[in-house]
N, C-alpha and C positions, 0 to 999 in steps of 0.2 A: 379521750380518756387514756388514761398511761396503767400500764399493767407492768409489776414486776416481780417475778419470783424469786423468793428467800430463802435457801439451803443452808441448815446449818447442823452439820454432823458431827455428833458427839460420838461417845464409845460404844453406849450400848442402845443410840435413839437418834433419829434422825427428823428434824422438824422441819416442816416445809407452808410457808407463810406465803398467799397470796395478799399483792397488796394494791389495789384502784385508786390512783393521784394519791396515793403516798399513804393512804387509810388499809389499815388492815381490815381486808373481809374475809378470809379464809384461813382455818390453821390447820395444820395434822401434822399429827405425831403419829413415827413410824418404829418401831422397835428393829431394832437391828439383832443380825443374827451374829457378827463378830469372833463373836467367844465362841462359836462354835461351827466354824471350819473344816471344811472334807478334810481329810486326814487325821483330824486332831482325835489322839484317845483316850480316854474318858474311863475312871473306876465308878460303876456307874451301880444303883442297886433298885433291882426285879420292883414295880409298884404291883404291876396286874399282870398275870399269863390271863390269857383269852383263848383256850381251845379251840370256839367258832373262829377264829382266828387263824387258829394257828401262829399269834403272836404275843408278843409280849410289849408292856411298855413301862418302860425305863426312866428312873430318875437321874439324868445327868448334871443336874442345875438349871434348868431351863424353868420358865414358867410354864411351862406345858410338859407332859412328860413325852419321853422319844420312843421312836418305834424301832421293835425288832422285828423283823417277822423269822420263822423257825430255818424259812431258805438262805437266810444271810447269817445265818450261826458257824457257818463254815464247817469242811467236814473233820478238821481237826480240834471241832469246838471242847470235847473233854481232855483232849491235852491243856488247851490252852486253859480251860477253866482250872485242872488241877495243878496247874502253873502260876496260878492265882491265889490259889489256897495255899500254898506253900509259901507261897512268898511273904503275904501277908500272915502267918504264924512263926516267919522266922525259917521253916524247915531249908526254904531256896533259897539258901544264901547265897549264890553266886548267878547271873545271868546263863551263863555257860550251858547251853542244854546237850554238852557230849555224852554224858551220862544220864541225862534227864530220858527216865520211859516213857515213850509217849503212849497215849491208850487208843483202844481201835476206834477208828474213822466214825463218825453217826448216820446211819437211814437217812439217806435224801429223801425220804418217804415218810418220816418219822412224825410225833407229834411233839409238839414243843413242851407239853407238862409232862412230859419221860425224861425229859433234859435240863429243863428251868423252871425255878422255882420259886415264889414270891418272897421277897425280901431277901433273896442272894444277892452277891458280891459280883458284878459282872464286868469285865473289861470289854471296852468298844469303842467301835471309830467312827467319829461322824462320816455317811454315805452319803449326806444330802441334807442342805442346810436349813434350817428352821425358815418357813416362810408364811408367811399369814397366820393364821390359828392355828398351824401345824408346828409341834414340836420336830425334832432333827429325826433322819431317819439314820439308824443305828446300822453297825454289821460287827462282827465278833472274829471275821474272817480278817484278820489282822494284819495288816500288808506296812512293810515303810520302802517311800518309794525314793530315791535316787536319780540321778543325774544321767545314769547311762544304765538303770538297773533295779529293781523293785525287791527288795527282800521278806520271804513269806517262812515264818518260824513255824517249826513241828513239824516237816515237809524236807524232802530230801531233792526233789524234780529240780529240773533245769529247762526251761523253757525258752525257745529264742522267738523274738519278732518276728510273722510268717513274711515280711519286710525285705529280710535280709535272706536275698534270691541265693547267692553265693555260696556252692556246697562246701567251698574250701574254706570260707571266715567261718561260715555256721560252725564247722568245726572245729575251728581256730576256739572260736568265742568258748564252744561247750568243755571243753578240754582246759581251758583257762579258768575258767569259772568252776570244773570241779576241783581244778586246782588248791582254788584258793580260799571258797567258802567254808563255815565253821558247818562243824557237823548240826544233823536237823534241823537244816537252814535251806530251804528251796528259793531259787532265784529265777525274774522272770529278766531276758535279757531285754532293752528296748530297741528300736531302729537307730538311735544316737550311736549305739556303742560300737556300730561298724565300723572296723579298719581302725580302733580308738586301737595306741598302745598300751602294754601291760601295765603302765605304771598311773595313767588314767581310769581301767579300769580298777586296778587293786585298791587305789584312792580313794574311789569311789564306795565300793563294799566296804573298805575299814570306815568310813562316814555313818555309813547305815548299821552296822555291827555297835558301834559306841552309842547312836541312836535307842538301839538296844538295850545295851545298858546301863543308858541314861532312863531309860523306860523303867526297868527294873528296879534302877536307887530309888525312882518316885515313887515306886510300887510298894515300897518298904514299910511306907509310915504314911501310906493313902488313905483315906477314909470318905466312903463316900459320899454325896458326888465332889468329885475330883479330876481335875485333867492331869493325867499323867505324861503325857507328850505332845506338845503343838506340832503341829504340820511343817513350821517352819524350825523348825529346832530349839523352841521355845518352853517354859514351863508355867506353869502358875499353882 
């Protein structure tokens, strides 16, 4: 008897065909998760807060809808929310948060119906891809991440890789990096960016800065659900 397996991967399905001397006996179809990619972020809007929960879940486009739970809202989750509402009324016309107020930090203790609300407007990035019956797993805590360097908006911190043993680059790197980042703009540095020159790293930041406000023009005339920025620098 001859056994042979059939793969055939489309964009958003993938079918897999067994087949005994040349006769089809087996098929499945597999839903692919694609479209949505750790990193990718999403204007996404509130279906159900779940108190027992402590979570929310979310319409991103998915057939299923996605999960937030209240610990992945990040703790500069009402900046970023009121960063959202501005933008989408028009008020934020510009990416630039020099002048942007951020608003204080949320209760890592909190509950998530003090903060989110059914049928709000929510920006988020997939944390974990859509697999089985499970819609994607969301986070709010919005990070774009780089080549030699991770940039986290509404945040001021500079963190280095506990990687890079070296007390002189550590300070090399922290010193450069306040250098050169835009204000309310926290950076995480990675273990690549050791011993990198100035002009690899600045490269690098100005990459994820235009990310940024490539993020923002999308954010202009989003409606949800909507991906606002691919992982790979991508839009749709």
């Amino acid at each position: 008897m001859n056994l042979e397996l059939v793969v055939n991967a489309k964009a958003n399905e993938v079918d897999i065909a067994l087949l005994k001397d040349k006769v089809l006996t087996e098929l499945h179809k597999e839903k692919g998760g694609q479209d949505f990619t750790v990193g990718d972020i999403y204007l996404g809007k509130v279906h159900r807060v779940i108190p027992s929960l402590n979570a929310a879940f979310v319409d991103v486009g998915y057939e299923k809808d996605a999960f937030l739970h209240y610990l992945d809202l990040g703790p500069q989750y009402r900046s970023l929310n009121k960063f959202v509402k501005r933008t989408l009324t028009g008020k934020q016309d510009t990416p630039d948060l020099t002048d942007f107020q951020v608003e204080e930090d949320i209760d890592k203790n909190g509950k998530i119906n003090d903060v989110v609300s059914g049928s709000q407007h929510i920006l988020v990035q997939v944390a974990k891809e859509p697999i089985s019956s499970k819609g994607p797993r969301l986070t709010s805590e919005i990070t774009l991440a780089g080549r030699y360097m991770v940039l986290v908006p509404f945040g001021e911190k500079i963190s280095l890789s506990q990687r890079i043993k070296n007390s002189e680059e550590r300070t090399r790197l922290r010193r450069l990096i306040q250098s050169i980042k835009p204000k309310r703009f926290g950076v995480i540095v990675r273990t690549v960016a050791e011993n990198k020159k100035v002009a690899e790293l600045d490269a690098d930041l100005r990459n994820l800065v235009e990310r940024w406000n490539k993020l923002h023009e999308n954010l202009k005339t989003a409606s949800p659900p909507k991906r606002v920025l691919g992982e790979i620098n991508t839009t749709s």
